[in-house]
Residue, then its C-alpha position, 0 to 999 in steps of 0.5 A: x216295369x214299362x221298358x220303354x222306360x227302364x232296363x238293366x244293362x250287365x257289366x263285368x261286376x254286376x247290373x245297374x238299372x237304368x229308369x230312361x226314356x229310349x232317346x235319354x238313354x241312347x244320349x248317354x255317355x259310355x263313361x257312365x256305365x265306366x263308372x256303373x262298373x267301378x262301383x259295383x265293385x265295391x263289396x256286399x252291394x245290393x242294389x245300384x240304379x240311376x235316374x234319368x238325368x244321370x251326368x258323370x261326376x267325381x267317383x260316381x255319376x250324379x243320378x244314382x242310388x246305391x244300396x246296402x244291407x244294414x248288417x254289411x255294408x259300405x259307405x263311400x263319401x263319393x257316392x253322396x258327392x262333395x256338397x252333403x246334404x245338398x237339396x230343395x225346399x219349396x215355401x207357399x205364399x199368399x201371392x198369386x201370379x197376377x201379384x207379380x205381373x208387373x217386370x219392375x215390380x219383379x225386379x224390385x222384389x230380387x233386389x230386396x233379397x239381394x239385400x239378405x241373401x249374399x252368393x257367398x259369405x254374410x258380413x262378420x257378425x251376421x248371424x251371431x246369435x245362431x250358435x254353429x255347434x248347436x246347428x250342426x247337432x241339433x239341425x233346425x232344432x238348435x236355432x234361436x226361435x226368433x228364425x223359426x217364424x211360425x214357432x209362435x202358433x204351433x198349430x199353424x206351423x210347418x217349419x219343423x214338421x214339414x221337412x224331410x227330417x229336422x235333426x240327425x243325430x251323431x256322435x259329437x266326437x267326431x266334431x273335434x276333427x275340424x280347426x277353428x279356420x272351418x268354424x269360422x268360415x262356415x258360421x259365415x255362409x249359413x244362410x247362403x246360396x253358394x255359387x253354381x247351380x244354386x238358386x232361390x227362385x219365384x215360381x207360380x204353380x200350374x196343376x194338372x187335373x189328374x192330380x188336383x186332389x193332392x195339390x188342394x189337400x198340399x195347399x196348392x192351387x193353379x196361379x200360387x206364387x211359391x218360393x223354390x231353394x236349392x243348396x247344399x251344407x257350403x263350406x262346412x260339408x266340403x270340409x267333411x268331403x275333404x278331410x274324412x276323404x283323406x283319411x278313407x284314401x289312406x286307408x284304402x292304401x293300407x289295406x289295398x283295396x280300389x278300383x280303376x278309379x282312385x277317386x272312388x272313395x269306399x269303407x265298411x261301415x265298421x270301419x273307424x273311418x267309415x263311422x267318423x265319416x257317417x257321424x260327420x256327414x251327418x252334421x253336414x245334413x244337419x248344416x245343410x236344412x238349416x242353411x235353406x231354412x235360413x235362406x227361405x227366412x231371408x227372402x220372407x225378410x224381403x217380401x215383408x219389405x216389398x208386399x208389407x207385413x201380412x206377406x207369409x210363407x209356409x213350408x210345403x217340404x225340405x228334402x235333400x238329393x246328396x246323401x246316405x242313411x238308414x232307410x227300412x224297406x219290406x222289413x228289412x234295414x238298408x243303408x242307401x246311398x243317393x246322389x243327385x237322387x230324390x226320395x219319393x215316397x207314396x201314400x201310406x208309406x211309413x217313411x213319410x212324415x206325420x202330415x203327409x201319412x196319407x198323400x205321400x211327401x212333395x218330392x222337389x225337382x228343379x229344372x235348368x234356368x229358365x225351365x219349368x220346375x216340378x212337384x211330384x208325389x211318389x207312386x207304389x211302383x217306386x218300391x223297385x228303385x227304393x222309392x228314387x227319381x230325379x233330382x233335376x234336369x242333369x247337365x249335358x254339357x261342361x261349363x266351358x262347353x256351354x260357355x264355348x257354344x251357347x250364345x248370349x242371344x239363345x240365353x236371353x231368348x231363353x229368359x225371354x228378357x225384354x217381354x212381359x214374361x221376362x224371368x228376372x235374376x239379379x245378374x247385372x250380365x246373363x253373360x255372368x251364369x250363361x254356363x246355367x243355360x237350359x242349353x247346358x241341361x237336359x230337357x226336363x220335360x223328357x226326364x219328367x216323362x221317364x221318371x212317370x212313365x216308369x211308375x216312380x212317381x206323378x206330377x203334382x205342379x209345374x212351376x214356372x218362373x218368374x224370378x231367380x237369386x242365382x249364385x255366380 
């Protein structure tokens, strides 16, 4: 391992290791490693890390991977964080960026997905042909095959193949734990982006050389206009964070057990608690891939409106950065926690998907607004962090922090707004998302350098946008 980008720093209750460039991670603050030391007080742990855009979070620091032993171990609702499931989805078009050249045509193009993708909730009676119980025990499965567009010739299709996992299986028991009032507020959001950091966004690739081999056999090539999507499971997997939290905080009272910090949530996974929970965040994944599933199926409607019928998109990959699950590695079974974390699997892994057995998987990284994005493929030398990189660019700055020091006129320089190349979103005021700046995030380009310098993993694309639908 380079240590120019890697070390293990010790603390009281064991070693976090630490994939940073040197000037990452001397920008880090101490109270990741407050944190690093909190939950590695949890027993039986293996294997804890982080990526470089690692940020303090709730309980745990966004950018980690924490690792059990299947037979013994935990599971901690704050080491999966409260949006589950949360993750990317990139689509390929048939567009190439000289489609999009024109600014008003850009912006004819965000309006037309205004008109399909609502921030938050759809009106009453949107979606009622989706049945919610059958998309959170079935995943993609459980929807009618009128949302699965390429359903009609299988061997074309890659809405249900070309994703990380289309269906996780529970116990539908634990289901019965949620009143009507969730129910019904989450049929409402399926199909939204959510507010925040979420997003739907135009991008056209640029491919290095080193790597062209993988981009053509993905389909990719240089000037391809690409749809990238980043949320979460919405109201239904904050009610899974809310109510088994409660019932896992309770229960660590009773059996006084913590740490210094009451927000960090942990249970064996023999536990009842710890079970319900499992089998509850699971449906949240499943929630959580429809839902982009259905925001990807919505801004297809719009490109049919704008670019006529023979417009398409093609599912290059979904995965999630929120979550925690059963993962096989060098024959042994662990349960592995990632949060803010990428899984990257390389060539040959067994993990991956059937179509991309011999490449190794997309793995999805977005960057701040108006930044690059990247598509990455995993690297061998990733077998060290459980195969994890970075889920993003990771914020260096508050909300209000950015709101306080970053200007109106740095934002719009930054979405070079007024020229040619200016990124379009469909905010009436940048004024509205200012705390989205690329100011407010860490430089992607630098997290890039550390997860390939460490041999995590390689790029395969950069993404420059054209365009975003960004929540307020």
């Amino acid at each position: 391992m380079d240590e120019n980008y890697y070390r293990t720093v010790k603390l009281p209750a064991g070693e976090v290791h630490v994939y940073a460039g040197h000037e990452l991670f001397h920008q880090l603050d101490y109270k990741v490693f407050e944190m690093a030391n909190n939950n590695l007080q949890i027993p039986n742990q293996v294997y804890m890390s982080y990526t470089p855009d690692v940020h303090v979070g709730v309980g745990t620091c966004i950018g980690t991977t924490a690792v059990w032993n299947s037979h013994d171990g935990y599971v901690s609702p704050s080491i999966v964080g409260s949006d589950i499931g949360c993750g990317m989805r990139v689509h390929v078009t048939n567009l190439r960026a000289d489609d999009l050249k024109d600014v008003k045509l850009r912006r004819k193009l965000v309006k037309a997905i205004e008109k399909y993708l609502p921030v938050e909730d759809h009106a009453r009676g949107y979606f009622s042909d989706i049945r919610l119980e059958h998309v959170v025990t079935k995943g993609l499965h459980g929807l009618p095959k009128k949302y699965i567009p390429d359903g009609y010739t299988p061997r074309n299709a890659t809405s249900l193949t070309h994703v990380e996992s289309s269906k996780f299986h529970l116990n539908e028991e634990a289901l019965n734990k949620f009143p009507d009032r969730v129910w019904h507020r989450s049929h409402r959001q399926l199909g939204t982006l959510g507010n925040g950091n979420h997003f739907a966004e135009i991008q056209a690739l640029e491919i290095p050389e080193e790597n062209r081999a993988i981009a053509e056999a993905w389909g990719l090539s240089d000037g391809q206009v690409v749809v990238m999507i980043h949320s979460g499971s919405r109201a239904w997997g904050g009610s899974v964070s809310q109510y088994c939290g409660s019932d896992m905080a309770k229960m660590m009272r009773s059996a006084g057990v913590g740490t210094a910090d009451p927000k960090l949530l942990f249970a064996p996974l023999s536990h009842p608690v710890a079970q319900e929970y499992v089998n509850l965040m699971y449906s949240a994944l499943n929630y959580a891939v429809v839902n982009r599933h259905l925001i990807a199926y919505a801004v297809r409607e719009a490109g049919r409106d704008v670019f006529g019928s023979k417009f398409e998109m093609k599912t290059l990959y979904d995965l999630m950065h929120n979550y925690a699950w059963e993962e096989e590695h060098e024959g042994r079974s662990y349960f592995v926690h990632r949060k803010g974390a990428t899984r990257s699997l390389p060539a040959g892994h067994a993990g991956n998907p059937a179509p991309y057995l011999e490449t190794g998987h997309p793995a999805l990284i977005p960057g701040s607004m108006g930044t690059a994005s990247y598509i990455m493929v995993g690297s061998q030398g990733g077998a060290a962090n459980f195969h994890s990189i970075c889920h993003g660019a990771g914020r260096i700055r508050s909300r209000s922090a950015t709101k306080r020091i970053v200007t109106l006129d740095q934002f719009t320089s930054a979405m070079r707004v007024g020229t040619d190349e200016e990124i379009v979103v469909n905010q009436r005021s940048l004024e509205a998302i200012i705390d989205e700046s690329p100011q407010a995030y860490k430089d992607v380009d630098q997290i890039m350098e550390s997860v390939v310098g460490a041999g995590l993993a390689r790029v395969v694309a950069k993404c420059k946008p054209l365009a975003a639908v960004k929540g307020a």
